[in-house]
Each structure stands twice: as structure tokens, then as C-alpha cells.
N, C-alpha and C positions, 0 to 999 in steps of 0.2 A: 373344490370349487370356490373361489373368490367372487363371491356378490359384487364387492365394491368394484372389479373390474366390469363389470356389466353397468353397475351404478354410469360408471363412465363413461360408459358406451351410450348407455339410452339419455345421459344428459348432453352430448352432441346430437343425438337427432332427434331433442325436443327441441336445441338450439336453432338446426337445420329446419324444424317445421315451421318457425318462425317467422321464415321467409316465405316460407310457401302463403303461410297468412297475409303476408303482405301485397299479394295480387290481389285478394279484392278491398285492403285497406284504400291501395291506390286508385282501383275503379272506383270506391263509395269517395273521396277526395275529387275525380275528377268529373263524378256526376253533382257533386254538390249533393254529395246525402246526406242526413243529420248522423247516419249512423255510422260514420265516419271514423269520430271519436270513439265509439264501443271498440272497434277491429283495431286501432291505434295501441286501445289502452292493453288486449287482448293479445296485440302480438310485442311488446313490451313486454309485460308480464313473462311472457312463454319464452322470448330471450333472455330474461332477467335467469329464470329458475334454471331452465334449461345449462348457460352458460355457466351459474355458478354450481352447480352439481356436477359440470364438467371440470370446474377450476379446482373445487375441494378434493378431487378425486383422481386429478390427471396423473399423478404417480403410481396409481396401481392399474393403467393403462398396461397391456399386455395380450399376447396371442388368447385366442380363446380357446378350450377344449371343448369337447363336444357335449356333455352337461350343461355350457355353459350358451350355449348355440341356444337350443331349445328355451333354456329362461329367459335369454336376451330378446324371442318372440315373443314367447307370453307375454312376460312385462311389457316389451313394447304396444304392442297391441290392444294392451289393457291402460297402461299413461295416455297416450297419445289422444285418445278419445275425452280425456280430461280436460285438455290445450285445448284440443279441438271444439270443442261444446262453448269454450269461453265468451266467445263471440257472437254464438245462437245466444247465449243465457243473455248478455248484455243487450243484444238488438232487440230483443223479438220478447216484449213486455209482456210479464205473467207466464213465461214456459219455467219450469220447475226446472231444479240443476239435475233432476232424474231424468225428466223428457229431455231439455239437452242433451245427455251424454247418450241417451238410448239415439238419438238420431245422427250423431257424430260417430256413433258403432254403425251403424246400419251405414250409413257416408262410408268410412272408412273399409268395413267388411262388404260392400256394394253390394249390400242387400236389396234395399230400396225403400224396406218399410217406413213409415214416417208418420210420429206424431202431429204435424201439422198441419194446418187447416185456414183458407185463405193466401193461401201460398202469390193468386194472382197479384195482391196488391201489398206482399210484401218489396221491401226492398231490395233492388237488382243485384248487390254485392252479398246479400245473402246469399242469395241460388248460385252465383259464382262459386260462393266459398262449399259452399256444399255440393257441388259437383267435382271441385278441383276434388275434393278430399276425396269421393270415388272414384277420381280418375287416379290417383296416387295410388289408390286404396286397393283398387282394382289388381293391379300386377303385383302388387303387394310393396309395403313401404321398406321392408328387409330385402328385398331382391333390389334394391332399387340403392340401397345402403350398400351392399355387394359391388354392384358396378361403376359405385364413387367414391367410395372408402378405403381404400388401399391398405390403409392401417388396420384393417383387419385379419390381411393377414390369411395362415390358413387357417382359422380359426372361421373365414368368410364361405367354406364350402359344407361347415354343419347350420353356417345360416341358410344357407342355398337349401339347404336339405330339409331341414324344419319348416322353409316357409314354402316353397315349390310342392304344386300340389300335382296326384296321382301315387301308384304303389312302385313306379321305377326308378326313384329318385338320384340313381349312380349317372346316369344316360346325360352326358354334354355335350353341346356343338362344339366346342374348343375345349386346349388342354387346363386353361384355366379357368376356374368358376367365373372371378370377375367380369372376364371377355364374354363367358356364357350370357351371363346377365348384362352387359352392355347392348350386346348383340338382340336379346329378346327387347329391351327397350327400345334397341330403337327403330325394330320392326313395330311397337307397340306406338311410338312416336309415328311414322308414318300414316297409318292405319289410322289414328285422330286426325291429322291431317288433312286426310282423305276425305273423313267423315265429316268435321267442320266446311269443306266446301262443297259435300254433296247436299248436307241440310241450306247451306246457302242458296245453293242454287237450285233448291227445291220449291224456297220461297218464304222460309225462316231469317229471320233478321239476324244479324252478327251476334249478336249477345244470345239470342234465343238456339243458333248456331252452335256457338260454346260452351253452353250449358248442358246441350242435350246429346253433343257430342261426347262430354267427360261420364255422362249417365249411358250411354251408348257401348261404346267399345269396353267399359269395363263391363259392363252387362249388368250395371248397376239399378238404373231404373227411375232415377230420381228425378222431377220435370218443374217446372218455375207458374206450372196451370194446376190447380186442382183437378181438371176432367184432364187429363195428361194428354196425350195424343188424339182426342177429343177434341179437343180447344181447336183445330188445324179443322180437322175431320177432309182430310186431303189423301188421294192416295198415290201421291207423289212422295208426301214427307215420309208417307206407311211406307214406300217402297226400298227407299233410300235404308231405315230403319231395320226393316229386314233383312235389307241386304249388309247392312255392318254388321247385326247381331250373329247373322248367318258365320259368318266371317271370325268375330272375336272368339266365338263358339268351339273354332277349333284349335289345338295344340300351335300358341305362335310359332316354335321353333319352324314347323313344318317350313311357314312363308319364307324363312332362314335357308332353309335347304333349297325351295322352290328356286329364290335370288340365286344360289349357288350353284346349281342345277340348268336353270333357265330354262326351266318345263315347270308346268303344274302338277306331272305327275305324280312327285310325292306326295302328293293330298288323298289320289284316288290308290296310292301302294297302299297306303296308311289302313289298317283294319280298321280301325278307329274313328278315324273322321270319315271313312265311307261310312260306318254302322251310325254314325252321327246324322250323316246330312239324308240316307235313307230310312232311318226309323222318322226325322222331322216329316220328309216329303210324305212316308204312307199316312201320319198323323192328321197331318194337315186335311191329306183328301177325305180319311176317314169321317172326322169331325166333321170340314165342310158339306158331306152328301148326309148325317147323318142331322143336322142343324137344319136342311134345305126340307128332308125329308119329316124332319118335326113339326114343322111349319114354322121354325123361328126367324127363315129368312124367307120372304117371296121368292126369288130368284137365287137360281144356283150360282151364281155370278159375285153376287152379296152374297154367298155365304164363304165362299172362297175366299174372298179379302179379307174378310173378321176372321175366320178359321187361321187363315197362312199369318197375319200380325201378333193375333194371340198365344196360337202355337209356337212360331217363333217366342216371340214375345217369354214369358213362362218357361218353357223347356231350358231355355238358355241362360234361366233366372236372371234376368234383366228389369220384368216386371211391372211393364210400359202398358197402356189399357185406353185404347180408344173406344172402347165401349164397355160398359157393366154385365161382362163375361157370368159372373154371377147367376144373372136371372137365366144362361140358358140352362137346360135339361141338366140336372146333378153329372151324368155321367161323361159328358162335355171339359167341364171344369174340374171334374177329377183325374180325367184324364189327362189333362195339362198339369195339373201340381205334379202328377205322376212322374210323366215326362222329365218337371223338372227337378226332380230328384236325381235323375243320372244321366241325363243326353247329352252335356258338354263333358267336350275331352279334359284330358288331363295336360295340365300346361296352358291352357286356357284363363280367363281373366272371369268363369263361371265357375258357380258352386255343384253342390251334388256330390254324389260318392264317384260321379265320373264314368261316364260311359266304359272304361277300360277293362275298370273293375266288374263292370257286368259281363262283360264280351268274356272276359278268364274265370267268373264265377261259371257262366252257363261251358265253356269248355271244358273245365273240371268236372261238370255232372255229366257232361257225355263221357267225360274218360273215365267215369264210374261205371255208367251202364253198361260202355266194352270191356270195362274189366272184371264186370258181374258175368257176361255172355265167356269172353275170351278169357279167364285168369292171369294167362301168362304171356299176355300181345304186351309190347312194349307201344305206348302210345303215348306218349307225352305230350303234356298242352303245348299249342305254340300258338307264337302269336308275332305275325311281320316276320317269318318263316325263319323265327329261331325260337328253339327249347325254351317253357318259360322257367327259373328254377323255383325250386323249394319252399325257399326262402322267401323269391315275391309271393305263392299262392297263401302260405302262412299269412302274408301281411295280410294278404288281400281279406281272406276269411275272418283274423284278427280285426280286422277293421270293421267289416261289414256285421259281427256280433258287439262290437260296440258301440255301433253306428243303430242298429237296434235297441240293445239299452237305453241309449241318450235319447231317444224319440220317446220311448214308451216310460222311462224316468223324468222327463219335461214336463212330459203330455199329463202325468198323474200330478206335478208340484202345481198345473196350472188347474185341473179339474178341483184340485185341491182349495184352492182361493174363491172358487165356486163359480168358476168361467162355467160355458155350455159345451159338452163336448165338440160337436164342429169347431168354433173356435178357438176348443185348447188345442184339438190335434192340428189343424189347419195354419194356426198360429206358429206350433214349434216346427213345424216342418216347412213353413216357410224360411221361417230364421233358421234353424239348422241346416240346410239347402242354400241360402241366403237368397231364396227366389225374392219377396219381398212383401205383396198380398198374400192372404190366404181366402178363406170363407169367412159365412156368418157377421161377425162384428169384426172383422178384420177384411174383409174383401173388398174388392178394387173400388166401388162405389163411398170406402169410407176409412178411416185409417185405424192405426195403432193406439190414437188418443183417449181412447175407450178405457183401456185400460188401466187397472191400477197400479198404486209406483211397483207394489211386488210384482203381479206380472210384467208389470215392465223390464223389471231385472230380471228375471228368468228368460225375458226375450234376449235382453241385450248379450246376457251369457252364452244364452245358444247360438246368436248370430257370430260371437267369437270363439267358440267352438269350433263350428259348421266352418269359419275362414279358415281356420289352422288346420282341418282335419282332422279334430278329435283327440287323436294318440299325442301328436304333439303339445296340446296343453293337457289334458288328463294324466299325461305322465307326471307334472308338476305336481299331481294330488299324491303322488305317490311315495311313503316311506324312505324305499331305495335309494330315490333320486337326491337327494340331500344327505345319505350316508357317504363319508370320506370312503 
């Protein structure tokens, strides 16, 4: 494994994110903002370093191997939040270079949680910049490297692999990766499209539009209001909201086959996204009669609306909050962090261990019981009416006991620092999920800034955890992985 050829890699797409900085340099310039200068001096800097870690290094440029996939994530995912933070640190006076980069991870892994506070009257090329970064962040900034970067080579389908989240990672629309990931882009690119003129014409201003569009479809979460979807309290802008989350929710490719197909059907063949959009709808009603029947709404009308935004909302860990979900009934609110733990598909621009892996976990326990009844019936899991192998249920299981570990190894480093329990567990399972709120001193009525710098970094670590999947950077801790 050659580091220095990775070195070279990630000092192009620190170069590359440079530019991306420069969309809200240009907005805070043509609003006449003071903080202008900060994003100026911020995306300089990020091409300065970026460029020449590329220039000191360009000769050990070369195909990747698959060792080499996996580090090129990590690292990336772990610099990048560096660049990215530069520009909160510089604007946004008295936030610590620890709160920066924990919000430029949360931006980036489109978590949503955020230490910040007064958000209304900060400045507009902020919230720019910190959506653009979840809407990058959201499909992931390595898939996106895949479908621009040619020079990577096949080296670009162990990036594909490492960063594309669920347990079948071999599965492409085309024979090349690159075309794969153009192709999901620019289903991903429509799809905001859509969305920035559905918030338009909801009754959101163009900026407010753009903003909440990039926090939207990535299922990110992040809003330019302290009372987030509050601020509006509309249930036009709720609808619209819904209906993209509904949407980013499930495996893009699917929309890929739909265009190619020119039916929706592949949405409802899909085991997956049907177990998706019908575990949402029962949730929904469930919660709404059971909120109505609390007395926490007068009419069952209102409780439907706050049920169906929230639910969405959460499940799809997006993480948008037009009311202080908090105060209802504990079993309300836990049922939605629940939720969003695994109700978005796989392929999707949500966190979680992915609806897929539950729909194969729970098929394997029934292929146990018949194989406890029947011994010798050949039953094999399936799923989208082929065999599943071996191999993915190993992952699957593999993942989901270290997907256990990580929660309940978090959950003790933060009890540890002497948080309350609600908000140590509530906290790592938001970041680990990358839902975004949790409970307690972290719940929707209040942020992340509670925190100390240590729990901060325990958060920000699990938020980049939870975006890789776990295996992919936990491999990095591992011995093997660095033996020639």
C-alpha cells in the first residue's frame, strides 16, 4: 500500500472542494457581506494546501488497490471537515475550532446536528455554505469523485465500494462504475431541482429555497431558522418536505431504472422500498391516533400533520422539526429515533443500518425456525426473487454485531464524561444513524452546543462512522490492514 499515492489523491479533492467554497464566497461578495473576506481567505488557503500536496506528490499518482480504496475514504472524510470548518471558524465569532469541525462533519455526513444557535440572524452565505456541504455530503463526496475523475482508474470501483452504502455493494446500473455514479448524480441532481422549485412555489424565498433544498434531498436536516420548519409553521412547505424526503428515502438507482423502464413499477417490485414506504405509512397513523388519543392534539386532523412530518422527518434521518416532538409521550419520540435507525433504503442519501439489512436479518430468523421444524427443506433467503448468498448474510450479521458494539462502546465513552443517560444514548444514536436530534439535552428544542469538546469528538467520530458504515473505517484500526 503506497500512502503517498492516496496523499495525492486527497490533495486534488481538497483542491477540488475549493471551488465548491467558492459559491457562497460569491454570494457573501454579491450581498455585500462583511464576511466575505473570511470565505475568500478560507477558500485560498484550502487551494493553497490542497494544490500543493497535489504538486509534491504528483508522481506517485497511480491506480489504486483495494487497501487503498478504503484509506482514500477515511482520510477523506476525516480532512475535508478540516477545509470545511475554516470558514464557520473565521465567520461566526467565538465558535471553537472543535465546534466548527463537529458541524462541518454533521454538514458533510448530513447528519443535521448542530452546535449553533441564533442561526436566524446569522449571515446568508453561511447557511449556503453549510447546506451546499450536505448536499455534496449527502450522496457522498467519493461517489461523486468516481463520476469526475477518470484518473482513477479501476482503482475508482473499490471507491464505489467503500463509500455506497447497504450490504450488496457488487450490484451496478452500467458496466462501469464511473457511468454508475454519473448516472446516480444525476438522478440526484434532478431530484434538487425539483425540490428547489417545489419550496419556491410553496412560498419560500429563493435563498430559503436553496438552502433547505440541499438540507432536503440529502436528508440532512440543516435549516437557516432555529425553530426549523417552525419558522413557516405552513402546511404547504410540510408537504412539499415530505414529499422529497419520502422520495430521497429510497435507493436512487431505482428512479435510474424507473426513467429506463418508463413505469414506476420498479419502486413497488423493489422489497425494499415497498417495506420502506409501508413501515413509514403504518408509523405515521399509528403515532397520529395514538398522540390524538393522548390528548396531545385536540383533533385528529392535527395530529396527522405533526405525526406524518415528524415521522417522515426522523425515520429518513433528515431531522427537520416543526414542533418540539420532545414534549410528546416518551413512546412517540422513541418510536421515531427507532424508526430512524433503519427505515431508509440502501443507496439512498439516508443513514441507519438500512431497511435491507432488517428485511434479510428477519428472513434468516424465519429460515431458522423452518429449519428447526423441517431439518432438511432447502429454504433459502431471497430477496427480489433471487437466492441471497452466504456471503452478503455474513456481512449482514457482521455488521449489525458491530453496529451494536459502536452504540453501546459510545454510549458508555459519553456516560463516562458524566452526560445523563438519555442524552448519551440518544446523542450516539443519533450521530451513529446520522438522524441528527436526539433527546434530553440534545433534542429538537435545543442543540449539540451543550456539550463538551470531549463529547463533541465522540459525537463527531460517530457521525463519521455511522456515514461510512462502520466496517469501512473500523477496518483502519485494524493491524492487518497496514501489513504488506
Amino acid at each position: 500500500m503506497d500512502a503517498l499515492a492516496v496523499v495525492a489523491l486527497i490533495g486534488r479533492m481538497v483542491a477540488g472542494f475549493s471551488l465548491l467554497m467558492a459559491v457562497p464566497m460569491v454570494y457573501a461578495i454579491y450581498a455585500g457581506e462583511l464576511v466575505a473576506d473570511d470565505f475568500l481567505k478560507a477558500t485560498a488557503t484550502t487551494l493553497a494546501i490542497g494544490g500543493l500536496a497535489s504538486l509534491m506528490t504528483r508522481r506517485f499518482r497511480r491506480e489504486l488497490q483495494p487497501r487503498d480504496g478504503f484509506l482514500l475514504v477515511g482520510l477523506t472524510w476525516a480532512v475535508l471537515p478540516t477545509f470545511g470548518a475554516l470558514p464557520l471558524y473565521l465567520a461566526l465569532p467565538g465558535l471553537s475550532p472543535t465546534d466548527a469541525y463537529f458541524e462541518a462533519v454533521s454538514a458533510l455526513t448530513a447528519t443535521g446536528a448542530t452546535v449553533l444557535s441564533g442561526l436566524d440572524t446569522m449571515p446568508a452565505s453561511v447557511h449556503v455554505w453549510r447546506c451546499l456541504m450536505m448536499w455534496v455530503g449527502g450522496l457522498g463526496i467519493i461517489v461523486l469523485a468516481v463520476a469526475i475523475l477518470p484518473m482513477l482508474g479501476v482503482g475508482g470501483s473499490q471507491l464505489f465500494r467503500a463509500e455506497i452504502t447497504g450490504p450488496m455493494k457488487d450490484s451496478k446500473l452500467t458496466p462501469r462504475i464511473a457511468d454508475t455514479a454519473r448516472a446516480i448524480w444525476g438522478v440526484y441532481v434532478l431530484l434538487s431541482l425539483a425540490c428547489a422549485l417545489a419550496y419556491r412555489a410553496a412560498g419560500m424565498s429563493w435563498l430559503d429555497a436553496f438552502v433547505h433544498m440541499g438540507s432536503t434531498v440529502s436528508l440532512g436536516g440543516f435549516s437557516s431558522y432555529d425553530a426549523s420548519f417552525g419558522h413557516w409553521n405552513s402546511p404547504d412547505i410540510e408537504a412539499v418536505a415530505i414529499f422529497f424526503m419520502l422520495l430521497s428515502g429510497v435507493n436512487l438507482t431505482l428512479y435510474y431504472v424507473v426513467w429506463r423502464e418508463r413505469s414506476p413499477a420498479p419502486l413497488w417490485r423493489n422489497a425494499e422500498a415497498r417495506a420502506f414506504y409501508l413501515v413509514l405509512a403504518a408509523s405515521i397513523a399509528l403515532i397520529a391516533v395514538y398522540l390524538w388519543a393522548t390528548g396531545a392534539y385536540d383533533s385528529l386532523g392535527a395530529a396527522f400533520r405533526h405525526s406524518a412530518f415528524h415521522v417522515v422527518s426522523i425515520a429518513t434521518t433528515t431531522g427537520y422539526a416543526a414542533y418540539d416532538y420532545a414534549s410528546w409521550p416518551l413512546f412517540a419520540s422513541l418510536l421515531m429515533i427507532l424508526l430512524g435507525c433503519f427505515a431508509t433504503c440502501a443507496g439512498s442519501t439516508g443513514g441507519g443500518i438500512k431497511m435491507v439489512r432488517l428485511i434479510l436479518l428477519l428472513k434468516q430468523a424465519r429460515h431458522e425456525f423452518v429449519r428447526i421444524v423441517h431439518p432438511n427443506v432447502v429454504n433459502p433467503v431471497v430477496l427480489n426473487g433471487r437466492a441471497v448468498s452466504d456471503r452478503v448474510m455474513n456481512n449482514v450479521v457482521g455488521y449489525m454485531m458491530t453496529y451494536g458494539a459502536v452504540l453501546v462502546g459510545l454510549t458508555m465513552a459519553m456516560l463516562f464524561t458524566g452526560l445523563d443517560a438519555v442524552t448519551a444514548f440518544t446523542a450516539i444514536v443519533a450521530c451513529v444513524n446520522n438522524i441528527g436530534p436526539g433527546l434530553g439535552e440534545v433534542g429538537p428544542a435545543v442543540n449539540y452546543g451543550g456539550l463538551s469538546d470531549v463529547q463533541t469528538w465522540i459525537c463527531a467520530f460517530a457521525m463519521l462512522v455511522g456515514r461510512l458504515e462502520l466496517l469501512a473505517v473500523l477496518v483502519l484500526f485494524m493491524p492487518a490492514f497496514w501489513r504488506d
